[in-house]
Structure formats: structure tokens, C-alpha cells
C-alpha positions, 0 to 999 in steps of 0.5 A: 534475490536482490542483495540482501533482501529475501524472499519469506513465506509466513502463516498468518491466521489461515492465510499463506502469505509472502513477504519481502524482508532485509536490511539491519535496525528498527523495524520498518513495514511497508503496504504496498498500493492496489495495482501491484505487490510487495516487489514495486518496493525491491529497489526503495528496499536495496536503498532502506537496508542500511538503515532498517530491518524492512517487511513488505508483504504481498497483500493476501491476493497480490504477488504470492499470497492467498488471497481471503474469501471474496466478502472482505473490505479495507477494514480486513486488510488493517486486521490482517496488518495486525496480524501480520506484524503480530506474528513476525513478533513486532511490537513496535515499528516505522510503518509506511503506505502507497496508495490504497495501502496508505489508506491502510495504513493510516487506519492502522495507525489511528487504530494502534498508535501505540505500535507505530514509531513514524508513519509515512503516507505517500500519494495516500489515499484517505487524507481527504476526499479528493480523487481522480473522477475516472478513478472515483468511476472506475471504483464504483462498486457496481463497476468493480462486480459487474465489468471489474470480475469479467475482465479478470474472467476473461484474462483468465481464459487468456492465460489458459489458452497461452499457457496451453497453446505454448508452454514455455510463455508464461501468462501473468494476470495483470488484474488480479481479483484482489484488485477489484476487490481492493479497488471497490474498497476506495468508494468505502475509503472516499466516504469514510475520508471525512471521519479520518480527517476529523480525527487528524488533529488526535493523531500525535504520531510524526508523520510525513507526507509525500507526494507528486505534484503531478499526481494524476490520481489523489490530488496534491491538494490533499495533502497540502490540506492534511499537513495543516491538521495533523500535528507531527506533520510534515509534507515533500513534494515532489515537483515532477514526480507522479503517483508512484515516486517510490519507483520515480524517485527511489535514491531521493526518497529512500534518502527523505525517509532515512532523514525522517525516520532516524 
């Protein structure tokens, strides 16, 4: 493992579950987005182990770790963040999301504020209604049950046939089902967007939002738009950054959160 980070297996409620943890101080949980796992966040640890004592799990579906029954949304995913940070015993912490994750972690912090230190949202989405269309048509949930599982289906036999035909490449499903299922949570997130904006200005915790300028997926203009209702707020773009600066921008934004955080 990557210096002093660690790879974890942890039992939470029926689930097994796998998390990255490492580093020394306050406790510091990230949720990572819907497309990947806990390990998109590796290098952004190295940099924040200094400073914190950081947790990442694998979302149950991602990375390594079970996934729930099919019958679950956004909702489940905030109960299981609670769950998960119940049993690692943290009864205070710094809480950051990417993405979807972000959602989550946005509806854990109006759920639990008395548990959140700092939050930090990046290219969130939740803070407003605004998304990429083909995104929006992508994660439609009609989209998401019909065309989403037949290509999971079909990768699948893809990675059968690979892994029989010639053992030593192993196949990894880049569509795991967890990811449809977590993308046709966004519809659910879209629409309940407004309700959360409404309650932006009740959200006393300090906040920082972080985005690309060039974000092709949750606008910028989002977050522009948010860091005028929520009181502690503070807002980083970065101008030639994307969706995903926690991989385009890790020394400078480890050294952003770092200054936020302390």
C-alpha cells in the first residue's frame, strides 16, 4: 500500500465492507463519486496524511465491498455512512464528497450536523439543479434499468470469456451494477436539489466548495449559486480544472483543504 495508507476490511450492519484509512489528527472521511471507488482518492490521501487521520470507504458495490440488495437509493447510501462511521467509533469528524458522493454527503451533514467538524463538497452534485443533459439522459431511470443492467449483463460474459479463454488477464467490469444503481439515484437527487437549496441557509457548518471551471458535468454556475446561500461558505475554482480535480489537482488541492480544514 501506498506509504502509510492501509487497506481495511470492516463489518457494517450485514455488509462487508473495504476502506482505505492512514495518516495522524482529526478524523477525516471522504465519499467518493459514482464511477469509481475509494482508491480515485490514494494520491489526494498521501498528501492529507500529515495532517489528518483520513477514511475512505468503498461505497457497498465499489471497489471491494458488498454491495446492498438491488431495492436501495441515495437515502440508503447517507444510512450506511452513518453506519460506517458509527462503527470505526467516530463521533466527530471533517467530511468531504465528490460527485454523487458529494450529494451524500451534503444530505448527511443537514441530517447530522452535530457530527460534522468541516464539510467540503467538490464538483458536488445537490447544490442546485443544473447538470450536464446527456447526464440527466443517461441517468434516467428507465435508462439506468433497461439499457444501464444489459450492459453490466453483457460485460460480464465479457469477463467470463477473457478470464476462461486466457487466465492470466484478469478482466475488471468497468460498469459495475452499483453504478447504475447510483446513477439512476441522481434523477432522485436532481429533483429533491430544490428542498436542499431551501435549506442552505439553516446549514451553520463551514463549508467549502470546490470546482472546475471546466466541469462538464455539474455546472460551475451551481456552486457559484450556493456559496451565496450557505452562510460558512466558501468557494475555489479552479480555472482549468474539470470534474474530477481531486485526480487533476491533488498537491494543490490537498494544500486548499489543509488550509480550510485547520
Amino acid at each position: 500500500m501506498v506509504d502509510n495508507i492501509h487497506s481495511e476490511q470492516i463489518k457494517v450492519g450485514e455488509l462487508d465492507i473495504h476502506y482505505y484509512t492512514g495518516g495522524q489528527g482529526e478524523p477525516l472521511v471522504v465519499v467518493h463519486g459514482g464511477t469509481g471507488g475509494a482508491g480515485e482518492w490514494l494520491q489526494s490521501m498521501t498528501e492529507l496524511c500529515a495532517h489528518y487521520r483520513i477514511y475512505v470507504p468503498d461505497l457497498p458495490g465499489f471497489g471491494r465491498s458488498q454491495p446492498m440488495d438491488d431495492n436501495h437509493g441515495i437515502s440508503d447510501f447517507v444510512d450506511f455512512l452513518e453506519d460506517f462511521t458509527g462503527s470505526l467509533g467516530l463521533k466527530r469528524f471533517h467530511l468531504v464528497g465528490h460527485s454523487v458522493g458529494g450529494g451524500i454527503a451534503l444530505r448527511f451533514a443537514v441530517k447530522f450536523p452535530h457530527k460534522i467538524g468541516k464539510l467540503v463538497l467538490v464538483s458536488s452534485m445537490s447544490v442546485g439543479k443544473g447538470i450536464a443533459f446527456w447526464i440527466g439522459l443517461l441517468s434516467s431511470s428507465v435508462v439506468c434499468r433497461y439499457m444501464g443492467r444489459g450492459a453490466v449483463a453483457l460485460l460480464e460474459v465479457v469477463k467470463w470469456l477473457v478470464n476462461a479463454v486466457y487466465a492470466p488477464l484478469k478482466f475488471v467490469n468497468p460498469l459495475p451494477l452499483a453504478t447504475i444503481i447510483l446513477g439512476a439515484s441522481m434523477t432522485v437527487l436532481r429533483e429533491q436539489a430544490t428542498g436542499l437549496v431551501n435549506q442552505f441557509s439553516t446549514l451553520m457548518i463551514p463549508t467549502l466548495l470546490v470546482w472546475g471551471a471546466k466541469d462538464p458535468i455539474v455546472p460551475v454556475g451551481n456552486a457559484y449559486a450556493a456559496a451565496q446561500l450557505i452562510p460558512h461558505c466558501q468557494l475555489h475554482v479552479f480555472e482549468d480544472g474539470g470534474h474530477s480535480v481531486h485526480k487533476q489537482k491533488v498537491k494543490e488541492l490537498a494544500h486548499l483543504l489543509t488550509n480550510f480544514l485547520l
